[in-house]
C-alpha positions as CSV (number, residue, x, y, z in Angstrom):
1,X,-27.8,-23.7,59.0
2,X,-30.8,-26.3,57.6
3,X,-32.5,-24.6,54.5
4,X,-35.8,-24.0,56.1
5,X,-33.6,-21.5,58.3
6,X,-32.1,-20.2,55.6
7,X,-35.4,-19.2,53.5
8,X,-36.6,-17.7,56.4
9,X,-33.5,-15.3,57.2
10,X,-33.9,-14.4,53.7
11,X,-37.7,-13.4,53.9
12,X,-36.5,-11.3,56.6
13,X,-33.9,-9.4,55.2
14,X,-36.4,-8.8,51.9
15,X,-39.1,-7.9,53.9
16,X,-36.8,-5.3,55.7
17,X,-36.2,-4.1,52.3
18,X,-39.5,-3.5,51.5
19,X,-40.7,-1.9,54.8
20,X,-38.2,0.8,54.1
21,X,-39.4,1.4,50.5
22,X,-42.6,1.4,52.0
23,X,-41.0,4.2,54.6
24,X,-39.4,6.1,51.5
25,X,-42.9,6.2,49.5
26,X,-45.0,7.2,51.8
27,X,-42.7,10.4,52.2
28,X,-43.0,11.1,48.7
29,X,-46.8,11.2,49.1
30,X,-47.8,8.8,47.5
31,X,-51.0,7.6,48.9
32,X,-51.2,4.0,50.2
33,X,-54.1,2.6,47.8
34,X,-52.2,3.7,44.8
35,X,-49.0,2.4,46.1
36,X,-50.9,-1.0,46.7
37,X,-52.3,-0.9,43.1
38,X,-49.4,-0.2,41.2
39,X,-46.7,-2.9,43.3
40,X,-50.0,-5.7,42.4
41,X,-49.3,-4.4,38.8
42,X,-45.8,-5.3,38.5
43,X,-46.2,-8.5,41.4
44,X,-48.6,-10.4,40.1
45,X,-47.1,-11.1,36.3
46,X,-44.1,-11.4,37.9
47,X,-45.0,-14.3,40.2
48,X,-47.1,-16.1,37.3
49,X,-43.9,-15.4,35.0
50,X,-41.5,-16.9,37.5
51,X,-43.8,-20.0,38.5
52,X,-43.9,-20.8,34.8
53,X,-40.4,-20.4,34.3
54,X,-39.5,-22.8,37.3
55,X,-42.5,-25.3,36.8
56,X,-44.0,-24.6,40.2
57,X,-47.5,-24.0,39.6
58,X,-49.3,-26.6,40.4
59,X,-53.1,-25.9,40.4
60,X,-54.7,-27.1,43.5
61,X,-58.1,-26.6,45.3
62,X,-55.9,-26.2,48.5
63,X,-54.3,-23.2,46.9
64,X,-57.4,-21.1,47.4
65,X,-56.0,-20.4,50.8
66,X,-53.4,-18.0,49.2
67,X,-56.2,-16.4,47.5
68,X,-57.7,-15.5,51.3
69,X,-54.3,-14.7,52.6
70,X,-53.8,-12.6,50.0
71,X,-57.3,-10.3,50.9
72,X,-55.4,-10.1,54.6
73,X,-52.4,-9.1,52.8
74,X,-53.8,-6.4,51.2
75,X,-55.8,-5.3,54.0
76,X,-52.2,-5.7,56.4
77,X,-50.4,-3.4,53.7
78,X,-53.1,-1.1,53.2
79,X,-53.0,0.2,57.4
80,X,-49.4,-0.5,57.4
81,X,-48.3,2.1,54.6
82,X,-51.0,4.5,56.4
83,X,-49.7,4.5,59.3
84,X,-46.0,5.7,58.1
85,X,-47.1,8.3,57.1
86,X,-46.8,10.1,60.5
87,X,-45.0,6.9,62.0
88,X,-41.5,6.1,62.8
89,X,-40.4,3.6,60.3
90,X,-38.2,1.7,62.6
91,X,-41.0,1.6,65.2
92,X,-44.4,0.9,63.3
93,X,-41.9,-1.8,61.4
94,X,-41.2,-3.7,64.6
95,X,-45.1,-3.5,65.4
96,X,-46.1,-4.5,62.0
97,X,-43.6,-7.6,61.8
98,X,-44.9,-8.4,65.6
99,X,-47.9,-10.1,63.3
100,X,-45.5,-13.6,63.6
101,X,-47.0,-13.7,67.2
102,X,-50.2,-14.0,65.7
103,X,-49.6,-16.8,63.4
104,X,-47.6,-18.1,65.8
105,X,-50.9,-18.4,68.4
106,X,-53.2,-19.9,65.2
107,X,-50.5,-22.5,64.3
108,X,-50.0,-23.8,67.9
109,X,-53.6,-24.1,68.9
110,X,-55.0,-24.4,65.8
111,X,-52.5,-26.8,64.0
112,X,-51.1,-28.6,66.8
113,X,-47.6,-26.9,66.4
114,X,-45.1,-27.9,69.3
115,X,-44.1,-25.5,72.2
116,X,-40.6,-25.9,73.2
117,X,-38.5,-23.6,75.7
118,X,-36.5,-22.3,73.1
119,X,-39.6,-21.3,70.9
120,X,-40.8,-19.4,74.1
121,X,-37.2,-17.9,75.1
122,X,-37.5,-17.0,71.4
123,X,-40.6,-15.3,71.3
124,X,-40.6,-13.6,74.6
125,X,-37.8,-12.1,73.0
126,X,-38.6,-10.4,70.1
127,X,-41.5,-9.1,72.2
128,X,-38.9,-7.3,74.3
129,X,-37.5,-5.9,71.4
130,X,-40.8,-5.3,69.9
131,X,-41.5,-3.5,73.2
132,X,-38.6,-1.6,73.9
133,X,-38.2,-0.2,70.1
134,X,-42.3,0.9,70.6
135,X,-42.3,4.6,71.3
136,X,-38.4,5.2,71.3
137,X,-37.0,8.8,70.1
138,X,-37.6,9.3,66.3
139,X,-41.4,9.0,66.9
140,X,-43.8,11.8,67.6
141,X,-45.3,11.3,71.3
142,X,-48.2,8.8,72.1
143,X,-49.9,12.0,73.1
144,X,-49.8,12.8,69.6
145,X,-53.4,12.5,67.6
146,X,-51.2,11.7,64.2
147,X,-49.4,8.9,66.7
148,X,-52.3,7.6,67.9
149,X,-54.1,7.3,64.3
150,X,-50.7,5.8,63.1
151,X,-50.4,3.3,65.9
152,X,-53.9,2.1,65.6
153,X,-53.4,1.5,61.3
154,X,-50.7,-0.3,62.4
155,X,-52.4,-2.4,64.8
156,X,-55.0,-3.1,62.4
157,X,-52.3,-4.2,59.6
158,X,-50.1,-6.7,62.7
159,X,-53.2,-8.9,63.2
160,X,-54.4,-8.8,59.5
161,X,-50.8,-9.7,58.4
162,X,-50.3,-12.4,61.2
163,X,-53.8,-14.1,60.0
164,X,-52.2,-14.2,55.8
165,X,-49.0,-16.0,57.2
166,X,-51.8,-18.4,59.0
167,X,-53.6,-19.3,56.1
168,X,-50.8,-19.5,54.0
169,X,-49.6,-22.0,56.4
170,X,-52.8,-23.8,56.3
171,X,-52.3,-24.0,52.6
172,X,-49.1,-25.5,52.7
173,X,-50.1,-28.2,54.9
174,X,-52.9,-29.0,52.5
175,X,-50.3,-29.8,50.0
176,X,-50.4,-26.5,48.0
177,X,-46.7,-25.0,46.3
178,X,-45.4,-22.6,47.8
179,X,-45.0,-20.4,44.1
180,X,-48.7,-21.5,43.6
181,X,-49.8,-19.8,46.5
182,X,-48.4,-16.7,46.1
183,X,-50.2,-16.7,42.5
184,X,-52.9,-17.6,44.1
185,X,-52.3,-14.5,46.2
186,X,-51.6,-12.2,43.9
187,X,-55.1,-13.5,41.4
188,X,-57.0,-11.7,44.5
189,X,-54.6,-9.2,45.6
190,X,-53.7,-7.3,42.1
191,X,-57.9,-6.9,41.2
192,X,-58.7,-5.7,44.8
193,X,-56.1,-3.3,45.3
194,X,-57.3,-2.1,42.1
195,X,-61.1,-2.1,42.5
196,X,-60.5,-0.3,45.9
197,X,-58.8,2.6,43.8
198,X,-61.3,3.0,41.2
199,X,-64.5,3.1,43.1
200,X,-63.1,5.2,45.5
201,X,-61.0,7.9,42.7
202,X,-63.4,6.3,39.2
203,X,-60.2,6.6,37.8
204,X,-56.6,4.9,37.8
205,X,-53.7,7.5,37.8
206,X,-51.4,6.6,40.1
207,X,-48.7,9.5,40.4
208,X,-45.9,8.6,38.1
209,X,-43.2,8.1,41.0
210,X,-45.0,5.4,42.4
211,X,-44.5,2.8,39.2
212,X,-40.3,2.9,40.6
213,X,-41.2,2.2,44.4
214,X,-43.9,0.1,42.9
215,X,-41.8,-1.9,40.9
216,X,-38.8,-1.7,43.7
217,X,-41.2,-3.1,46.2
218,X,-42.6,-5.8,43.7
219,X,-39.2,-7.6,43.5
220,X,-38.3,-7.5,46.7
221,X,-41.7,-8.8,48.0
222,X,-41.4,-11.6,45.5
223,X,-38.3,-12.9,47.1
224,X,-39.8,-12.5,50.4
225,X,-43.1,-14.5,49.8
226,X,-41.8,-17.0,47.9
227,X,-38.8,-17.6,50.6
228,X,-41.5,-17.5,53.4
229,X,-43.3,-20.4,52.1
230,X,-40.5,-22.6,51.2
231,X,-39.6,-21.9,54.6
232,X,-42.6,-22.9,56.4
233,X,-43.1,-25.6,53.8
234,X,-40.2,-27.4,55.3
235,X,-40.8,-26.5,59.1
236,X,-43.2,-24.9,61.8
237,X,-44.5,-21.7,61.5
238,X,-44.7,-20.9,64.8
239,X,-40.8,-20.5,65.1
240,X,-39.9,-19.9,61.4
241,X,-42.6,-16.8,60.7
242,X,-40.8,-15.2,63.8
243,X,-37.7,-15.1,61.9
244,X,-39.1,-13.4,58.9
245,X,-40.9,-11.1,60.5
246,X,-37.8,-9.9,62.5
247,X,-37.0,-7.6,58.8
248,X,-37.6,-4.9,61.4
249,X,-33.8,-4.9,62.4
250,X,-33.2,-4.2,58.7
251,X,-36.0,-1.7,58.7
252,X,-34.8,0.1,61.3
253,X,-30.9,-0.2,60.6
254,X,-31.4,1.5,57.5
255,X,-33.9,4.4,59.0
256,X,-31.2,5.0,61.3
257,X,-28.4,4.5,58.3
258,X,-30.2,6.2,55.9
259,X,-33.0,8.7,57.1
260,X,-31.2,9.8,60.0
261,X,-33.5,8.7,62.6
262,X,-32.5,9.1,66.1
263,X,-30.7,6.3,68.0
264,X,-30.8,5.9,71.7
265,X,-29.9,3.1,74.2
266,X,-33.3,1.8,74.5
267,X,-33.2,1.2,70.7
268,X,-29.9,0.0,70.7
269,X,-31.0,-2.8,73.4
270,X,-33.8,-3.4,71.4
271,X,-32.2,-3.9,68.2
272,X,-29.6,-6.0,70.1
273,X,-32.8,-8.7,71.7
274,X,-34.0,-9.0,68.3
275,X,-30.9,-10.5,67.0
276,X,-31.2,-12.3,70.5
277,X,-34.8,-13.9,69.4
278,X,-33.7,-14.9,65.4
279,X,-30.7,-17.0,66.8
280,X,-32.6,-18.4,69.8
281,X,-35.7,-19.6,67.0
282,X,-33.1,-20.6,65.0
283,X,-32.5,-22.9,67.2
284,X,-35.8,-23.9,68.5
């Protein structure tokens, strides 16, 4: 396994990780905007600490596309907690971390990324898994108004996501660090997800149990930012975003592990052409 495969399979296990924290806050009741502030309050001295400490930031005008990736960021978490609040966390997780076929799309007509048969094999796959884990026992029906609001917040974070891993991408091809983007990032992300809290509330009192998912979620995201970029620094996006994106097996192994949440064949197939699509990009 190169390292740019590496990197990437360990972005997706992190950002498995976090989608279940995400999963595990959002039934506490902690609201998504004070969620948002409070992880940007432990993430971004974090990420300015550990670029300092490892002498990887490198101040560069092509870094400012981590500053726009991180306003999708925040815009891709915002829906995404949302929507689990009456979602399924091992279905809106495979729609949210569908977002790689977005970047995927930008980077090959946009960047000139190659399209080989293994990249499509690859992707056509974890859309079938995407697909077939969609709408599976554990979530309410589409029927549903709750499922319908929650699908649509979800939608809304996939493509806002998907466009952040772009730019990001863009950045790196610029000749921006990878640790320099995410502080770059995290410089936009940490005052907007706090402006958004105060104009709406005037106040910032985030309920105390969201500084330990906050802080939980921080870490975690850390390691799977930082792992994405050195990823994609060393490779193409359009087959290496796939595999970090594809934390929704991890998502949804531990929804099923830990929460309880109902397994059925469908699920079971689905989980089993995700695993399916990682190896096959791997490989692409």
């Amino acid at each position: 396994m190169n390292l740019s495969i590496a990197y990437a399979v360990v972005a997706m296990v992190c950002y498995g990780v976090s989608d279940f924290v995400y999963k595990r806050a959002a039934g506490e009741g902690i609201r998504a905007n004070h969620f948002l502030m409070v992880q940007a309050w432990f993430f971004c001295p974090l990420v300015i600490l550990y670029a300092l400490v490892t002498r990887s930031f490198v101040p560069d005008w092509a870094a400012l596309w981590g500053s726009l990736a991180g306003a999708f960021v925040f815009i891709g978490f915002y829906f995404f907690i949302r929507s689990l609040a009456s979602g399924s966390v091992s279905t809106n997780a495979s729609i949210f971390r569908l977002n790689f076929v977005v970047t995927a799309l930008l980077a090959i007509a946009l960047l000139g990324e190659t399209v080989t048969p293994a990249k499509v094999v690859g992707l056509t796959l974890a859309l079938a898994a995407t697909w077939l884990l969609l709408g599976t026992p554990g979530s309410a029906p589409i029927r549903d108004d709750s499922t319908r609001q929650s699908l649509i917040e979800v939608g809304i974070a996939t493509l806002a996501f998907g466009a952040s891993n772009f730019f990001h991408t863009v950045g790196l091809r610029h000749g921006a660090v990878p640790e320099t983007l995410v502080v770059a990032q995290a410089a936009l992300f940490m005052p907007l997800a706090t402006a958004v809290v105060y104009v709406g509330e005037r106040s910032l009192r985030p309920p105390p149990t969201s500084f330990k998912y906050g802080a939980i979620a921080a870490v975690v995201l850390l390691g799977a930012t930082v792992c994405l970029l050195r990823s994609v620094a060393r490779g193409q996006a359009s087959a290496l975003v796939p595999i970090t994106q594809m934390g929704f097996v991890v998502a949804a192994l531990l929804g099923i592990v830990v929460l309880r949440e109902s397994v059925s064949l469908r699920k079971g197939v689905g989980l089993a052409a995700a695993v399916a699509a990682l190896a096959t990009l791997a490989a692409s």
